[in-house]
C-alpha positions as CSV (number, residue, x, y, z in Angstrom):
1,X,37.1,206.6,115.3
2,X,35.9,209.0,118.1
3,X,38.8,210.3,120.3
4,X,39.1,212.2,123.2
5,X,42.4,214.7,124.2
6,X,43.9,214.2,127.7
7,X,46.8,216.0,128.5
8,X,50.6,215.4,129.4
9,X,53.6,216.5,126.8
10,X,56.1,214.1,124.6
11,X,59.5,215.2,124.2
12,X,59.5,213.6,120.5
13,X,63.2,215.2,120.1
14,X,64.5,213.1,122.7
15,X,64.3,209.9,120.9
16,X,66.1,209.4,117.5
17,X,64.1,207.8,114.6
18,X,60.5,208.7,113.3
19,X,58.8,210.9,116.2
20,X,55.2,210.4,115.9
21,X,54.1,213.2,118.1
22,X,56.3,216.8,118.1
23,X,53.3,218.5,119.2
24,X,52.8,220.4,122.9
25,X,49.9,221.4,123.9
26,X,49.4,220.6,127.0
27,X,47.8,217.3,126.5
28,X,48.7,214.2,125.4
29,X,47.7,212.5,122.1
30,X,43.6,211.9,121.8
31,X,42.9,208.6,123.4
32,X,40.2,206.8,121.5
33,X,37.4,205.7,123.0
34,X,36.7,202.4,121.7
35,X,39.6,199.6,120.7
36,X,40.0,195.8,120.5
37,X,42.4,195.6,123.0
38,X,43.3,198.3,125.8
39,X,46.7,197.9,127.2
40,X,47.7,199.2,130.8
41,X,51.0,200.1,131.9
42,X,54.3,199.8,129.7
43,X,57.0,198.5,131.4
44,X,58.7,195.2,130.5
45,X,55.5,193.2,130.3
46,X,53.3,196.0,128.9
47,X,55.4,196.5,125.9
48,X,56.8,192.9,125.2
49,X,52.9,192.5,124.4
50,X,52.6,195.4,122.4
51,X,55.5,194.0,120.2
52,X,53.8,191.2,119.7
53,X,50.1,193.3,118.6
54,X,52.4,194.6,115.9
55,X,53.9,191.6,115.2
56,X,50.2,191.0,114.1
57,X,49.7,194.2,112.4
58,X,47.6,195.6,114.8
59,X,47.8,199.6,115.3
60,X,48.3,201.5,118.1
61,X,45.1,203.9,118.6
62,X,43.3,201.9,116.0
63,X,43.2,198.3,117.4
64,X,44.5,199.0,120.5
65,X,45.7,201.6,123.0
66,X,48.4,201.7,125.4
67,X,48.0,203.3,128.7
68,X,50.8,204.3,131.5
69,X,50.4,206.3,134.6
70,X,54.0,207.1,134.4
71,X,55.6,210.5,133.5
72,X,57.9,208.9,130.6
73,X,59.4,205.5,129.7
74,X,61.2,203.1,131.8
75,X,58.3,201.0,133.6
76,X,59.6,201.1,137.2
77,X,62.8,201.5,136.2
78,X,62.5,205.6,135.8
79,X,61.3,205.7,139.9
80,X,64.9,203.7,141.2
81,X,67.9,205.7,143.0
82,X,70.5,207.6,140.6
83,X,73.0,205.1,142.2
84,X,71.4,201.8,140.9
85,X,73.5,200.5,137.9
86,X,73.0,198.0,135.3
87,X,74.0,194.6,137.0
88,X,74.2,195.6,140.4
89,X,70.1,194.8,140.9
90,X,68.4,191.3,139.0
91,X,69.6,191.0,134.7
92,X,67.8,193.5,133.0
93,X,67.0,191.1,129.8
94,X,66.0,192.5,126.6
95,X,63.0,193.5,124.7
96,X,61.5,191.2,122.3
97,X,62.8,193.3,119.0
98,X,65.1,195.5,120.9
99,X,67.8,194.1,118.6
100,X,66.0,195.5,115.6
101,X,67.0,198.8,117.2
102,X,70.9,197.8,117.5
103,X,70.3,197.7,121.4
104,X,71.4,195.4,124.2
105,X,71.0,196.0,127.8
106,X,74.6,193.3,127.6
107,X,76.0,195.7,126.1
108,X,74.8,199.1,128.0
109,X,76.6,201.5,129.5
110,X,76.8,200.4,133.2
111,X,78.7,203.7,134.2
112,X,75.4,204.8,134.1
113,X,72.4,205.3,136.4
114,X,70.3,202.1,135.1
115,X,66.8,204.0,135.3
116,X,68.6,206.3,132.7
117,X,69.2,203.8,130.4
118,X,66.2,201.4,130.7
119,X,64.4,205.0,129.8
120,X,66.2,205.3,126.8
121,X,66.2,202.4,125.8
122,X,62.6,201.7,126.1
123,X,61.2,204.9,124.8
124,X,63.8,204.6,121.7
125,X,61.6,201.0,121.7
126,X,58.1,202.5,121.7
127,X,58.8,205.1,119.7
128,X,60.3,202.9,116.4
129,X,57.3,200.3,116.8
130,X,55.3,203.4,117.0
131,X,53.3,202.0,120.1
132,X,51.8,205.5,120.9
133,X,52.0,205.4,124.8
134,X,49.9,207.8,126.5
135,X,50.6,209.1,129.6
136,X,50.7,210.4,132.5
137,X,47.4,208.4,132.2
138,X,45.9,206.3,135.6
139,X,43.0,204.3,135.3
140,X,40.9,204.2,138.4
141,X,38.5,201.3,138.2
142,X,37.5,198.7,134.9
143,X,34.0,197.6,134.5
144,X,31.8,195.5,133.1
145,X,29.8,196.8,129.9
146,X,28.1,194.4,128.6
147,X,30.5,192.5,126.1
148,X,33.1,195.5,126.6
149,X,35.0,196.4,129.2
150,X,34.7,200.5,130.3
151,X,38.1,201.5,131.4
152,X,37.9,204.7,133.1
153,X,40.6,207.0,133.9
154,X,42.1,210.4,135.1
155,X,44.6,212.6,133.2
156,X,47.8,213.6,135.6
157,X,49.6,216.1,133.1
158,X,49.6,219.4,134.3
159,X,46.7,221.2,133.9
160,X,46.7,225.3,133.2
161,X,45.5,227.0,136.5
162,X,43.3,230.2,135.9
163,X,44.2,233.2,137.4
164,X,41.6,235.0,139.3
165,X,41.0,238.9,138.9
166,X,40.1,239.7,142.2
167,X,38.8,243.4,141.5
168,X,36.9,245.8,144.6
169,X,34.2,248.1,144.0
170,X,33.9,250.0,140.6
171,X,36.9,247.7,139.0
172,X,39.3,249.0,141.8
173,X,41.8,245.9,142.4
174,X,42.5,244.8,146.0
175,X,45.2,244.7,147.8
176,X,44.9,240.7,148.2
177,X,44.2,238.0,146.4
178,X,43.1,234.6,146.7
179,X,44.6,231.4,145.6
180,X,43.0,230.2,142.5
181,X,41.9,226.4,143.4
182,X,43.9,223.3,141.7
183,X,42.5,222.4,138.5
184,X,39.8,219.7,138.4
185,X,41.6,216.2,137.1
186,X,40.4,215.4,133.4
187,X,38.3,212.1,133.4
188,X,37.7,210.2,130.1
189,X,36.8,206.4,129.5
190,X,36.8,204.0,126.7
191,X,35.6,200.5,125.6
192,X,37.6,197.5,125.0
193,X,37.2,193.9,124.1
194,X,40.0,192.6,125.7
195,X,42.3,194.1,128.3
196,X,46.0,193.5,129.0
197,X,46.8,194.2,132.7
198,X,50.3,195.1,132.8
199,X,50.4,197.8,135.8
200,X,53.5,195.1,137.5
201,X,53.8,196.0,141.3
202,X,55.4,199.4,142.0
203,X,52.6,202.0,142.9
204,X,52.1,198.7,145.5
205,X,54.7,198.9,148.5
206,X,54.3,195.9,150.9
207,X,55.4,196.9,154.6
208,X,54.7,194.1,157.5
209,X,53.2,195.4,160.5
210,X,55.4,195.2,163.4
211,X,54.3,196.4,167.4
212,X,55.7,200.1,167.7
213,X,55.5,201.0,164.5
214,X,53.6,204.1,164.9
215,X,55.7,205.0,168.3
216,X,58.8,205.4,166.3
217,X,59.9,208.4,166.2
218,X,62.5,207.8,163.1
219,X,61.7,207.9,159.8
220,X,60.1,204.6,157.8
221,X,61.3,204.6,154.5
222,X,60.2,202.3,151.9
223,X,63.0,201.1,148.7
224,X,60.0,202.6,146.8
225,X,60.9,205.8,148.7
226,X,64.6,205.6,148.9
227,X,66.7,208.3,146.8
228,X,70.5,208.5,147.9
229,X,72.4,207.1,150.6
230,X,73.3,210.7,151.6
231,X,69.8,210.8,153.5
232,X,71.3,208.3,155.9
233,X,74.4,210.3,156.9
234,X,75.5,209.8,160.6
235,X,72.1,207.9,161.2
236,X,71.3,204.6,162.6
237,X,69.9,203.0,160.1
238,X,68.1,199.3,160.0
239,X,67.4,197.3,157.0
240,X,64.6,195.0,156.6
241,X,64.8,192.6,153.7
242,X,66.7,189.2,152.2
243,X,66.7,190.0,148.6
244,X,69.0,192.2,146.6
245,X,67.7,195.6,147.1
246,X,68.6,195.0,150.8
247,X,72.0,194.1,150.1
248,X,72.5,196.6,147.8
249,X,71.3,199.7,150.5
250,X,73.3,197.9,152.7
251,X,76.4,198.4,150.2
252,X,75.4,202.3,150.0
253,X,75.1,202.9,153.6
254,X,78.6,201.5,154.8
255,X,80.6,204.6,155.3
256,X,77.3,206.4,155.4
257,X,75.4,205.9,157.9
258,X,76.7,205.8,161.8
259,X,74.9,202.3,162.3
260,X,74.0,199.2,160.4
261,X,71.8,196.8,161.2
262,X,70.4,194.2,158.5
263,X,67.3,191.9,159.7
264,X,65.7,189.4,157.7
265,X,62.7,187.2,158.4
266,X,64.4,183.9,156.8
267,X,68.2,183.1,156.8
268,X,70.1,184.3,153.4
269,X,70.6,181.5,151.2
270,X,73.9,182.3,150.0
271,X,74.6,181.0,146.0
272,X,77.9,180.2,145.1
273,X,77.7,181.9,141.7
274,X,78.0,185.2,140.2
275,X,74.3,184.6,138.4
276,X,71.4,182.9,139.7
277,X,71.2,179.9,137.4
278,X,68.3,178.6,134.9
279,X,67.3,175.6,137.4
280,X,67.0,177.8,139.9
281,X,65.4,180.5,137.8
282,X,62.6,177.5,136.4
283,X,62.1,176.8,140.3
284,X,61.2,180.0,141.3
285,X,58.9,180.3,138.1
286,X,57.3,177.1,139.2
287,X,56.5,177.4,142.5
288,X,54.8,181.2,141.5
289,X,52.9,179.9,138.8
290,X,51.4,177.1,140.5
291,X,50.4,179.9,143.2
292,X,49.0,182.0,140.4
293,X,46.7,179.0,139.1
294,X,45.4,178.1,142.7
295,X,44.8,181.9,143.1
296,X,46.7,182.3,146.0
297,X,49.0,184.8,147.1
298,X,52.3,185.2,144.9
299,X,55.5,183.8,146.8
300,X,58.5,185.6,147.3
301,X,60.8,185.5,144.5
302,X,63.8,185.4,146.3
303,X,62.9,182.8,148.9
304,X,62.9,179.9,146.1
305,X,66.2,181.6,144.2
306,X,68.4,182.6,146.5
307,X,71.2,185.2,146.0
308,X,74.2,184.7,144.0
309,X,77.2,186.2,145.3
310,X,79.1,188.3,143.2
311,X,82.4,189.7,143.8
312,X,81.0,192.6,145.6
313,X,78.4,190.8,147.8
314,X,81.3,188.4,148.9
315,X,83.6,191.2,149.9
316,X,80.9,192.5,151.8
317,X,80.5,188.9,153.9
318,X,84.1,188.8,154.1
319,X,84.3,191.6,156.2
320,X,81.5,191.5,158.3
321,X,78.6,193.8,156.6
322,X,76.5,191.5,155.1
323,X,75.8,189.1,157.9
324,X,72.0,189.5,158.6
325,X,70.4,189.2,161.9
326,X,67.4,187.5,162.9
327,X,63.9,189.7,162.9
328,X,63.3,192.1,165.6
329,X,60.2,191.5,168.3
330,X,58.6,195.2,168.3
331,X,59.9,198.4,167.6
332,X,59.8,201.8,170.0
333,X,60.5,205.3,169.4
334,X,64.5,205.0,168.6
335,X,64.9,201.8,168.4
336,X,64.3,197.9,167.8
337,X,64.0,195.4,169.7
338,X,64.6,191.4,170.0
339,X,62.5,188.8,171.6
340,X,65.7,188.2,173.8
341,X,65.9,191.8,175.0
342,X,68.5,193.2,172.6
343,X,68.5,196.2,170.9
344,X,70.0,198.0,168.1
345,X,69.7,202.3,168.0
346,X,67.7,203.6,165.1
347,X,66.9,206.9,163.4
348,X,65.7,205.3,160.1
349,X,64.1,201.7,159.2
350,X,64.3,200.8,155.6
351,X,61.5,198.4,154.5
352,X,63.2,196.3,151.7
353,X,60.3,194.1,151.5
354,X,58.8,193.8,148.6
355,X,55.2,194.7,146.6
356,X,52.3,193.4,145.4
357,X,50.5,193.1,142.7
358,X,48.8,196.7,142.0
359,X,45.3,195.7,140.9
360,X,43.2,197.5,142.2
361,X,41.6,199.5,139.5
362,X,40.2,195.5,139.1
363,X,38.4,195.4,141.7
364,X,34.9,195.8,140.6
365,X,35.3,193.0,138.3
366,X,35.7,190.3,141.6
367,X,38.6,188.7,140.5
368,X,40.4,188.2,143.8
369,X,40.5,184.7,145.2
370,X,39.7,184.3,149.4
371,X,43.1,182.6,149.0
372,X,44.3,186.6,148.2
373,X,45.6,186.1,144.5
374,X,44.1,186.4,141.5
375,X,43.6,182.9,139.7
376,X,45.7,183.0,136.3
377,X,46.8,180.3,133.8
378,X,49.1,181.0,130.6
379,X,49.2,185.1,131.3
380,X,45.0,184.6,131.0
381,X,42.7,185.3,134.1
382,X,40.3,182.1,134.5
383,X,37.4,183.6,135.8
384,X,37.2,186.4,132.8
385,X,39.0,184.9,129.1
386,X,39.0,189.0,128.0
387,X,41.1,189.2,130.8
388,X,45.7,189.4,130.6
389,X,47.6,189.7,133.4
390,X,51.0,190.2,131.5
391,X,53.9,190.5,134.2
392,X,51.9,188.5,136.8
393,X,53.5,185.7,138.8
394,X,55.8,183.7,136.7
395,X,55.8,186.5,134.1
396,X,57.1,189.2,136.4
397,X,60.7,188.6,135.3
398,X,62.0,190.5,132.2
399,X,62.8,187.0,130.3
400,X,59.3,186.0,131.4
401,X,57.5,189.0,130.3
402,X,59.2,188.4,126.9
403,X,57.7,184.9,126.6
404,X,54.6,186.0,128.2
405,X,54.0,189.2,125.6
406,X,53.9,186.3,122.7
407,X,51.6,184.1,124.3
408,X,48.9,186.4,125.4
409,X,48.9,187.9,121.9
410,X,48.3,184.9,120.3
411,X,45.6,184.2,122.4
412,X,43.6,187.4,121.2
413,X,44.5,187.5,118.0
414,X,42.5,184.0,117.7
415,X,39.5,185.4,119.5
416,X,39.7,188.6,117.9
């Protein structure tokens, strides 16, 4: 089959078992350019569905090809803050097959960074079901072609940069130089039958719009964009956001930052429990899948679970922290402000509030409601049955992108 080299490296040394690829040459391995099924992205969902095409003894860069913009393994994972650890964020469930490998996320070591280990852990996974992950890979736009789909797409590894020989008259060099330009980005495409959307909602930061915003003269930072409490120190700092990654900055900052000041839009619904439950869990999946087959905009996940309070989280109400205030009216240059005329001093405002879906390299195919969602029934899109959206709506949990990974590949392996 006719392939075509990209570029990016694999450290094959770094995981244990049968490296595939020990090569470096400044390009990753050759993508082919026609496949049955094209896979894009490999977080939880994009690789719980690649188990599953092996499971059916499909191979990778034969019958299908596995796409990531990423640098390396970990799905989203590998972006989060070195303080983040295993069980302090939402259960981190396991891989379909991770157990094959002897490995447990129950189990991990929570001492520590959790973007560390979900790396590990996952490219210890692709690498023993030989899944062949290229990257750093993005793929701009997906069109039609006539029973295919063309997925095209721009190669982010480093490219060599030329060094010009600036010379003078008869071969003299000159005493300055000029920058040689950036290196043009590699393009390639390929052809697929079926494609398996799996890009989750990362490279897709939601921030509400709020009056001031562009008066302030502080820094708006997205949980997308936060590193390390220690850019907060002896600032006033606000937090915007009910779910756990506003708690946990929240946690970070106390002792931190000069000022805290947590807002939400809805009052915290406080569990009584150290683990959100399975009928709250199946109520949460409910209420996003039946947004995901009306094709309307996904729900907040937290606003049908709640948040269990774990030791931590209550000894953080206990003392006062974690009470959250209502949302601020407007913003203005260094500070926010409340309908009632109160205000609270701020040099930094950290949007914990969510993404979105990141679709839109899908865009040319029209598969966006009016309602704003994307209209999806059992991990299939309606409008277009060579269509997946793995990790969408009720699949976005790891337990659900588990589940989902087996049903959409039994679904193309019978139309295959």
């Amino acid at each position: 089959m006719p392939r075509r080299r990209c570029g990016g490296p694999v450290d094959a040394a770094k995981w244990p078992g049968a490296p595939l690829r020990t090569w470096w040459d400044g390009g990753v391995d050759a993508i082919p350019d026609r496949v049955k099924v094209a896979v894009i992205g490999a977080g939880q969902a994009g690789l719980s569905v690649a188990f599953y095409l092996r499971r059916f003894e499909l191979v990778a860069d034969e019958d299908f090809v596995m796409l990531d913009r990423a640098p390396g393994p970990g799905g989203a994972w590998q972006h989060r803050w070195s303080s983040l650890r295993l069980g302090t964020a939402h259960k981190v469930n396991d891989l379909p097959g991770m157990g094959e490998l002897g490995l447990s996320f129950e189990t991990a070591d929570r001492t520590l960074p959790a973007k560390e280990v979900v790396a590990d852990y996952y490219g210890r996974f692709e690498e023993h079901y030989r899944l062949n992950v290229h990257r750093p890979v993005d793929v701009r736009r997906i069109t039609n072609d006539g029973v295919d789909l063309r997925i095209e797409y721009d190669d982010l590894s480093p490219q060599p940069v030329e060094e010009l020989k600036s010379r003078g008259f008869f071969g003299r060099r000159r005493k300055t130089f000029e920058a040689a330009p950036p290196p043009p980005v590699p393009r390639g495409e390929l052809r697929a039958q079926f494609l398996v959307n799996a890009t989750g909602t990362w490279g897709s930061p939601f921030v509400p719009y709020y009056p001031g915003m562009g008066e302030f003269r502080g820094r708006h930072v997205h949980t997308s964009d936060f590193a390390s409490a220690d850019d907060f120190r002896d600032e006033n700092v606000v937090v915007v956001g009910g779910g756990t990654s506003a708690i946990g900055f929240m946690l970070e900052l106390e002792g931190v930052a000069s000022g805290l000041t947590w807002v939400s839009r809805r009052p915290i619904d406080w569990l009584d429990r150290q683990e959100l439950d399975l009928e709250g869990a199946s109520a949460a999946v409910s209420r996003q899948d039946e947004a995901a087959r009306a094709g309307r905009a996904l729900p907040s996940v937290v606003s049908g679970t709640g948040v269990p309070k774990n030791r931590r989280i209550a000894a953080g109400i206990d003392r006062g922290l974690l009470v959250a205030k209502p949302m601020f009216d407007r913003i203005e240059a260094d500070r926010v402000v409340w309908s009632d005329g109160s205000t609270a001093k701020a040099d930094a405002i950290i949007w914990a509030t969510g993404f979105r879906p990141e679709l839109r390299h899908l865009s040319p195919l029209r598969l966006r409601e009016k309602a704003g969602g994307v209209t999806v029934g059992q991990g299939a899109a309606w409008h277009d049955p060579r269509i997946f959206l793995a990790g969408y709506g009720p699949q976005a949990s790891t337990i659900g992108a588990s589940r989902a990974g087996r049903m959409i590949a039994r679904q193309i392996m019978a139309m295959i």
